[in-house]
N, C-alpha and C positions, 0 to 999 in steps of 0.2 A: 624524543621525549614528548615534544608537542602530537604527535600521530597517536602516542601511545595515551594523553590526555583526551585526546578528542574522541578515539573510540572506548574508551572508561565512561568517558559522560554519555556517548550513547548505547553503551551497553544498562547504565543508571535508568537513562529514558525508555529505554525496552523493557526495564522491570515492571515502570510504570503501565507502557503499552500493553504488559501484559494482566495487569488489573483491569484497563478497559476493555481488555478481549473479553474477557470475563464476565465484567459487571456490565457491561451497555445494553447486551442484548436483554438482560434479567433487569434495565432498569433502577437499579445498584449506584448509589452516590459513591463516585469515585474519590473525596477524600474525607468524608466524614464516618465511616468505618472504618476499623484497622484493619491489615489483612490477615486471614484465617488460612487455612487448609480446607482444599474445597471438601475433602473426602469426611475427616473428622469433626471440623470445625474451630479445631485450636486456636487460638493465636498463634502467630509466629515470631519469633524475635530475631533478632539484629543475625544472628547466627545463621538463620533460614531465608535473609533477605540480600545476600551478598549474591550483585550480579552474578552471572556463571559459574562462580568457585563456590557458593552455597550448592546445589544444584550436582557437582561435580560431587564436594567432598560430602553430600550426605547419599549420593550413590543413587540420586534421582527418586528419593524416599522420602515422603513426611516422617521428619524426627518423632512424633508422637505417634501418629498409628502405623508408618514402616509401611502404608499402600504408597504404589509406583505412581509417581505422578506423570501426568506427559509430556513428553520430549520439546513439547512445544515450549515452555518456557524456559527452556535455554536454546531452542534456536531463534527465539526471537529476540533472546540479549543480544546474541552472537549476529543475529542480519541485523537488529538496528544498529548494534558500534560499530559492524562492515560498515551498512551503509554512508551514519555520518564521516567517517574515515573516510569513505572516497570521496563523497562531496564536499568535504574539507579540502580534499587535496587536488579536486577538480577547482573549487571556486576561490578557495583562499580565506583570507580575513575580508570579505567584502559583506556588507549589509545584509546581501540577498542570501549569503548562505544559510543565517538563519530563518528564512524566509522557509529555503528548500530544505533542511532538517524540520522543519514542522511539516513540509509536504510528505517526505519520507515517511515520517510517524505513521499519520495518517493514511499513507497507502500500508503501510504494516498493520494498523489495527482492520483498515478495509478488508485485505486480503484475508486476513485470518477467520473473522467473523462471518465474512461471505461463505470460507470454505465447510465452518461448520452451521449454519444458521440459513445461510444463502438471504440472507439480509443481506444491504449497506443500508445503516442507521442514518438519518436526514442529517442527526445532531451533527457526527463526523463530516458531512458534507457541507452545511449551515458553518461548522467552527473551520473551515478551508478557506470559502466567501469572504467570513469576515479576519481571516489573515488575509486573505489574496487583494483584496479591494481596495485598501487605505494604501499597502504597499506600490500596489500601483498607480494611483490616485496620487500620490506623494513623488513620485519617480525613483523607489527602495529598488522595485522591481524592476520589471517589464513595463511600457507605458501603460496608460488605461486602455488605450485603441486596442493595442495587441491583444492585452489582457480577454478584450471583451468580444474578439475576432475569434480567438483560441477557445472561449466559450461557447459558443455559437457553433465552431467547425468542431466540437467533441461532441458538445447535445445534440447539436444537429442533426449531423450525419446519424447519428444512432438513434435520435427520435425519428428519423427518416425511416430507418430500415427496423424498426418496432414497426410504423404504421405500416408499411411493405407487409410485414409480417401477417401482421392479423387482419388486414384485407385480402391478401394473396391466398397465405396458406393456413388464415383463419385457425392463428394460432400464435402465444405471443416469442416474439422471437428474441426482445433486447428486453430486459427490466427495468422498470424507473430509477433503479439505483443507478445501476448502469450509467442510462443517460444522465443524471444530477453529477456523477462522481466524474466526467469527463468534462462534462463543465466547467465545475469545480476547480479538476486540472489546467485547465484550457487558462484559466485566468494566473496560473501561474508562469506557467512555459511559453503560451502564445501557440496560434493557429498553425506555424510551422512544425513544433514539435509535437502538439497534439497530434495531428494527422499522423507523424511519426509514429505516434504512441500508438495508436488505431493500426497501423498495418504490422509492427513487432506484436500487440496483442493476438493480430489473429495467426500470425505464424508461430507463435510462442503456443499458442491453443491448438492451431494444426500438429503442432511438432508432438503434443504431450497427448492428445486426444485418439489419433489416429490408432496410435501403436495399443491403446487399452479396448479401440474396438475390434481391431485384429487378433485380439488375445482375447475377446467377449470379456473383459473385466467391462465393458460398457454398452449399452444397444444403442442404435437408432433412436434419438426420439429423447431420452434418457435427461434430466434436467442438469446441467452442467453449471456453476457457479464460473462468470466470465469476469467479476471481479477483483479475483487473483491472475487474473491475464492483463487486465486496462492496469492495476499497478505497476507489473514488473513490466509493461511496455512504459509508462511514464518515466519508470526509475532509467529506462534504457534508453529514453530518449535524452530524460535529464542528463545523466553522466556522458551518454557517448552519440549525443543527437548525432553533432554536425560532421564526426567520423564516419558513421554510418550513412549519411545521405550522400558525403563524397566519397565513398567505396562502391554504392549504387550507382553513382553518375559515371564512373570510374569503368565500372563491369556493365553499364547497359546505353553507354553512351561515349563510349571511350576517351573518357575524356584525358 
């Protein structure tokens, strides 16, 4: 009963998420407009606003003009109440978990607006800081030390291999979002997981990348949004960090 509470309130939060996927990049006050129908304009009422089961039972159709709407806003009920579900059931009733349901958010509205807009908006990065900061600063979280280690070894390294980039091959290789949004992270998880984060990012991007340039759905050169990759590595260091670094140590050091 409590699993089936925890992911209803993040399926709730995903609706939300799904207003700021929307509205941030167009600039759009997130609660002082009601929500509309992007296609028509409508209003929508209480019937059209029920996480997933709206969505389901109106057949993925605005009730008033019956245009399909996209799939994305019920898979992003459906990853946000995943999500918080598992980092419920990873961290418990402890402080930090609401700490890391607000990082989750955030990598869900990141990843989504990266993938159509190839933004990450500062605000999303700025509103991480100042959750990350005080939580640490206080001891909710992680210490400040970690916190501020794990920022430094996400900017860093990728403010590194930006300037590599456009010295070398004089051309930019990492984005500023990029770097800000690993930062960002860095001050949640700490320098340990981050680097985690960083090396599941780029096999998460090898794994999904490769196979669409073998198939020329993509070329050489080709501008690729990396900030649906630095989420889902955060979320995979988050939930299964310390699993994954001893199955590594495990298979390359036998331990």
């Amino acid at each position: 009963m409590l699993n089936a509470l925890v992911f209803l309130f993040g399926a709730i939060i995903g609706s939300f998420l799904n207003v700021c996927i929307v509205r941030i990049p167009e600039k759009k006050s997130l609660v002082l407009d009601s929500s509309r129908c992007v296609c028509c304009g409508k209003r929508l009422g209480i019937i059209d606003l029920v996480p997933l089961l709206s969505f389901l039972w109106l057949s993925g159709k605005c009730r008033h003009c019956k245009v399909s709407l996209s799939w994305r806003y019920f898979v992003v009920e459906l990853l946000t109440g995943l999500l918080f579900l598992l980092i419920f059931t990873r961290y418990g009733f402890e402080p930090q978990t609401l700490f890391y349901f607000i990082l989750a958010s955030l990598l869900v509205v990141v990843a989504f607006i990266d993938i159509k807009h190839r933004i990450i908006p500062n605000g999303l990065v700025m509103a991480g800081i100042a959750t990350a900061l005080p939580a640490n600063i206080f001891g909710v979280n992680i210490s400040f030390l970690e916190g501020l280690y794990g920022a430094l070894a996400g900017g860093g390294i990728l403010g590194v291999i930006a300037l590599a980039s456009i010295l070398l091959l004089k051309k930019e290789g990492m984005g500023g979002g990029d770097i800000k949004l690993m930062a960002m992270a860095g001050l949640f998880i700490g320098w340990q997981m981050t680097l985690l984060s960083l090396v599941m990012a780029v096999y998460l991007a090898t794994i999904v990348i490769l196979p669409l340039i073998v198939l020329k759905k993509l070329k050489r050169g080709d501008h690729i949004p990396f900030g649906p990759f630095l989420s889902a590595g955060v979320i995979m260091a988050l939930l299964y960090g310390n699993e994954i670094m001893l199955w590594y140590l495990r298979c390359f050091f036998l331990l």
